[in-house]
N, C-alpha and C positions, 0 to 999 in steps of 0.2 A: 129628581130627588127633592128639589127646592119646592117644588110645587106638590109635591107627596108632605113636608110638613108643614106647609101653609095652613093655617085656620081660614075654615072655611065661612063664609058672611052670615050667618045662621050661628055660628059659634061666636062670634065678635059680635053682633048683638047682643046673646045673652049674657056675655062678659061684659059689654057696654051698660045694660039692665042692672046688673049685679051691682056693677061698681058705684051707679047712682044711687042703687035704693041705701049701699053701705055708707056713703057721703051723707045721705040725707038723716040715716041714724045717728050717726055720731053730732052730727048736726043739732038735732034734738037732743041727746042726750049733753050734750057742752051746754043746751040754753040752762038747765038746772045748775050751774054751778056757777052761772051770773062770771063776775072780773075772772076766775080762774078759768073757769070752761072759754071765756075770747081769748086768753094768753096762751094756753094749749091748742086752740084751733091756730094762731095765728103758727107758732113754733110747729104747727104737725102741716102746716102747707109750706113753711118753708125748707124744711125738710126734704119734701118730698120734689120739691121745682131742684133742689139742691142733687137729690141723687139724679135726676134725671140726663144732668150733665155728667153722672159718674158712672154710665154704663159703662164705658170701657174700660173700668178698673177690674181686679181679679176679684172674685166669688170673695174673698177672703176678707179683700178691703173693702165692699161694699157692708158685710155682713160687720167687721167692724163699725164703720159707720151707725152703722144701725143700732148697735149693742151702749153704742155711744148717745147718741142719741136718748134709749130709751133710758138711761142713767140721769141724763141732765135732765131730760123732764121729769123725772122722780123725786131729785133732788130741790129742783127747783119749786115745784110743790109744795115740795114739807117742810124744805125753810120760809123761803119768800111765802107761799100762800095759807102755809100755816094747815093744811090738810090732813085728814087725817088717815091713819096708814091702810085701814080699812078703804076708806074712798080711793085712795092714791092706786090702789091696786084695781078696783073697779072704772079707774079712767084709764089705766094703762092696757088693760082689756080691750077696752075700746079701742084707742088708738091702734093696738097691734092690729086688729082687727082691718081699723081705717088703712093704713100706711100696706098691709101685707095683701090684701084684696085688688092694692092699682098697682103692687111689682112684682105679685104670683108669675106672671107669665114673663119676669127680666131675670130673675134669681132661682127659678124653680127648676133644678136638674140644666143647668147652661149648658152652652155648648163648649165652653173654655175647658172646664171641668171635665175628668173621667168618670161621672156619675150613671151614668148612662152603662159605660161597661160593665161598671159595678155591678150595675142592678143586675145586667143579663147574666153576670155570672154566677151569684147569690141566686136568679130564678135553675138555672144550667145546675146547678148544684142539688139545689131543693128536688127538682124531679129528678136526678140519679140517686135520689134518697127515699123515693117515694115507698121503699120496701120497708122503710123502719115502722116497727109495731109498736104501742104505749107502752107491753109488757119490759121491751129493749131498754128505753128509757125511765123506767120505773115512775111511768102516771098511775096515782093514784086515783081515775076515773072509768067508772065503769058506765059504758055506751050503751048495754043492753036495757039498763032505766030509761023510760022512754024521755022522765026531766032532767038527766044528767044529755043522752043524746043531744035534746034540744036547746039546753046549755052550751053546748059546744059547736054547734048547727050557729047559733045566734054571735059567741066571739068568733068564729071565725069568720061572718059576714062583718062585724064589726072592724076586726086589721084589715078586712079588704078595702072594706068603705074607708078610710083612711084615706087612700089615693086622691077621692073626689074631690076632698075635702085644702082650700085652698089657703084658709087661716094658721099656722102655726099651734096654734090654743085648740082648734076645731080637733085638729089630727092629734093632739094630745088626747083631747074627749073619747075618740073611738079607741086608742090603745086603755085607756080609763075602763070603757065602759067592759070591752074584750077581755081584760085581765079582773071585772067583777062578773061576771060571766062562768070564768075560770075558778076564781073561787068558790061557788056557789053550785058548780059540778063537782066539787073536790067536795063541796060539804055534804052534800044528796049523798054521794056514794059512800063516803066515811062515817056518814050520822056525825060530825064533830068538827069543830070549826077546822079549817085549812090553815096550813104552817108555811110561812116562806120556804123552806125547803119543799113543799109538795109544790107550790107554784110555779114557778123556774122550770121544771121538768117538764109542765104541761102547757105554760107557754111553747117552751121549743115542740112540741107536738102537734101543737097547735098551728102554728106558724112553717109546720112542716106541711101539716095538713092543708091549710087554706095559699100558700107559694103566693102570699100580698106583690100586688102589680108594685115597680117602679120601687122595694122595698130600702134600699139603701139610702135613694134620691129624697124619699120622707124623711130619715132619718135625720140626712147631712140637712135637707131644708128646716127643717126643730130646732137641730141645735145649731145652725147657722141666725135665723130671724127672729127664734121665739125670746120671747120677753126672759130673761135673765131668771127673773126670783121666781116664777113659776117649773123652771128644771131645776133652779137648787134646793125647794123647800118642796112640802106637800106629797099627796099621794099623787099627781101629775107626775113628778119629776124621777118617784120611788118605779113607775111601773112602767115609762121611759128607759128608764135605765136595765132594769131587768129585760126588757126587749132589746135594747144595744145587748147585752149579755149572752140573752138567746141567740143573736144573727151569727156573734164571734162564734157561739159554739160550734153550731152548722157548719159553719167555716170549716173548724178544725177539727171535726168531728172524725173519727178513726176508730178503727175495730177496739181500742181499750176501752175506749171511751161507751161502748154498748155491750161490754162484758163477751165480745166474741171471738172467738181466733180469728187469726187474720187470713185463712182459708177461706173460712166462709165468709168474712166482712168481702174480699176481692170475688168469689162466686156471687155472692147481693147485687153488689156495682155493679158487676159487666152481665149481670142478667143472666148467669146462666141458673140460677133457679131462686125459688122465691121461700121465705118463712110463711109468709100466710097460708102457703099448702099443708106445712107442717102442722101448724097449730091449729089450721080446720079439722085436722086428721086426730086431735085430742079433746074434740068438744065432747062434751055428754050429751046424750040424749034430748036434757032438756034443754036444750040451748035454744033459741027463736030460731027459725025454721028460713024466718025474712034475713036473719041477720046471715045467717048461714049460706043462702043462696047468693045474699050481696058479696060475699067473700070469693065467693067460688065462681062469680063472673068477673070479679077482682081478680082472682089467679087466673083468668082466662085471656085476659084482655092483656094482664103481662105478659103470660107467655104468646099469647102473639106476639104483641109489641117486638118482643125480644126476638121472636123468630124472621117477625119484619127485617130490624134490624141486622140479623143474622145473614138474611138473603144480601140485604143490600151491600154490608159487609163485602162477600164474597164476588157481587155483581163489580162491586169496585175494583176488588182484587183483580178479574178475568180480565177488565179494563184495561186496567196495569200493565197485565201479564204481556195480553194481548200485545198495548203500544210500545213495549220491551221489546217485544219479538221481531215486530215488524223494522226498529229502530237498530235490533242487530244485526238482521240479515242484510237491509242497507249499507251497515257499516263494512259488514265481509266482505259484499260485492265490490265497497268504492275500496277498500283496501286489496282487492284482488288487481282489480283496473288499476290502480295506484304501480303494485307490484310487477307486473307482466304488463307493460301497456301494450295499446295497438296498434299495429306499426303496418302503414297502406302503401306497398310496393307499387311502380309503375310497372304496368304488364311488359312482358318480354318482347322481343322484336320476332318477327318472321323471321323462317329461313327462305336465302333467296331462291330462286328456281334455278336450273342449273344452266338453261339458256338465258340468264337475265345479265342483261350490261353491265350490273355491278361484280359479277362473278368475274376473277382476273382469270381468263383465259389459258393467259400464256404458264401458266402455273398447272395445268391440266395434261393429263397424259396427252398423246396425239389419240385420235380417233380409230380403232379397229379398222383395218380394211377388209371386204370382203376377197375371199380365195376361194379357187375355183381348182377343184381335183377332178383326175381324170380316172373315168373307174374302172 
């Protein structure tokens, strides 16, 4: 298993690549800001020599650290260097950039942490949800546009690409760009700008739809290392936070909460039948023809699934049943044997013959004599 998540030399290179080209940027960009740009290099290497001894601290206290850190360098800025607040926030870019790029792979989903289950249970969850429709959730976007489609085609590559991305700020940009994305299908299909209440709804759809790898682990990694004033202000922090929103709903997501009785919400779950059958079964005529066939290999591929499911179900049960049966009739035997045990007599003795030495004699009638009649 240790050797299963080792990185591999080919991987550690291009991490090696990475982390120098990113060194040699902030490098540059500190030469433009003369005495202030060496006081921020010198404070963002010691930093960094300083957590290196703090790996064995918890996820919590390092990311304190951190949050610390990027404080006093802000502060120290805008008094001592007299900066201004525009600039202060284009150096602290950088830096997160510099400092999150060489501890991506010490602080990123640890092993200390339950981040990891998380995620898989958040993925566990999203595909037992895979039956919910836009209609359920009241999106406001209609797919059959082929530029609302490709709206939605493009934020959902966008929360995926998330994952690759190893900067704090980076993986802010892809929920950014995903949720302008989202807007801009709500617009197409409405003709009229999009309302935060249309948002939120088609995020979680979204996010239902595209099941983002490692999804919690981004999360906790944001607001664990990302720069402070970029979560509390901005449209960064605004469309952040509405994604935290969307993941708790999924969470708690329950037949009220999609207008369903709880018959059907428990029939959805365990598969035993699907809505997109239903509401193929209500399209009109003009409906696209391509959309309609994707549906209908879509209900096909569930109800296998499910039927998959269904066998193995059942193969586990016989399993079961099976090593039940065999494990009681053992038990009856050994409590039979237990009950009546077996008890191994020595065999019985001969009898003697009637001429043999041990026969007592004397204890024996006399012997018949023979008599002789005269006739």
């Amino acid at each position: 298993i240790q050797e299963a998540k080792a990185p591999s030399p080919s991987i550690n290179r291009q991490t090696s690549i990475e982390t120098d080209r990113v060194t040699k940027e902030f490098i540059d960009f500190l030469k433009t800001f003369h005495k202030t740009g060496q006081e921020v290099y010198k404070q963002t290497k010691m930093f960094l020599e300083a957590m290196h001894y703090k790996r064995d601290l918890s996820i919590e206290e390092q990311s304190e650290c951190t949050q610390d850190f990027y404080q006093n360098v802000a502060e120290r800025m805008q008094t001592r260097g007299k900066v201004p607040p525009e600039k202060v926030e284009k150096i602290m870019d950088q830096i997160e950039k510099h400092i999150m790029t060489r501890l991506y792979k010490f602080v990123f989903c640890p092993e200390t942490t339950d981040d990891e289950k998380k995620d898989l249970a958040i993925q566990k969850r999203i595909r037992a949800l895979h039956w919910v429709t836009p209609q359920m959730l009241c999106v406001p976007v209609n797919e059959e546009i082929p530029e609302v489609s490709d709206m939605v085609v493009k934020a959902i590559t966008d929360i995926i690409e998330m994952d690759s991305k190893r900067v704090p700020r980076d993986k802010l940009a892809c929920i950014t760009r995903c949720s302008k994305h989202i807007f801009n299908a709500i617009k197409i299909t409405k003709n009229e700008p999009a309302s935060a209440d249309d948002f939120l709804p088609t995020l979680i759809y979204i996010v239902l739809k595209g099941n983002p790898p490692r999804l919690q682990s981004n999360i906790q990694y944001i607001t664990r290392f990302c720069n402070p004033s970029r979560l509390m202000t901005g449209e960064d922090g605004y469309y952040f936070t509405n994604l935290c929103c969307a993941v708790a709903f999924i969470e708690k997501l329950d037949a009220q909460s999609l207008n369903l009785s709880q018959e059907d919400f428990d029939r959805y779950m365990s598969g035993q039948t699907s809505p997109r059958k239903q509401e193929s079964e209500s399209w009109s005529a003009e409906a696209c023809l391509g959309v309609k066939q994707m549906y209908k290999n879509l209900d096909l591929l569930s109800q296998l699934n499910e039927r998959q499911e269904r066998i193995m179900n059942e193969a586990k049960k016989l399993e079961k049943d099976l090593i039940d049966w065999t494990d009681g009739i053992a038990k009856e035997v050994q409590d039979i044997v237990e009950k009546y045990p077996l008890e191994i007599k020595p065999p019985n003795q001969p009898l003697a013959a009637i001429d043999s030495e041990n026969v007592e004699n004397d204890k024996l009638p006399p012997p018949l004599q023979p008599q002789v009649y005269a006739g």
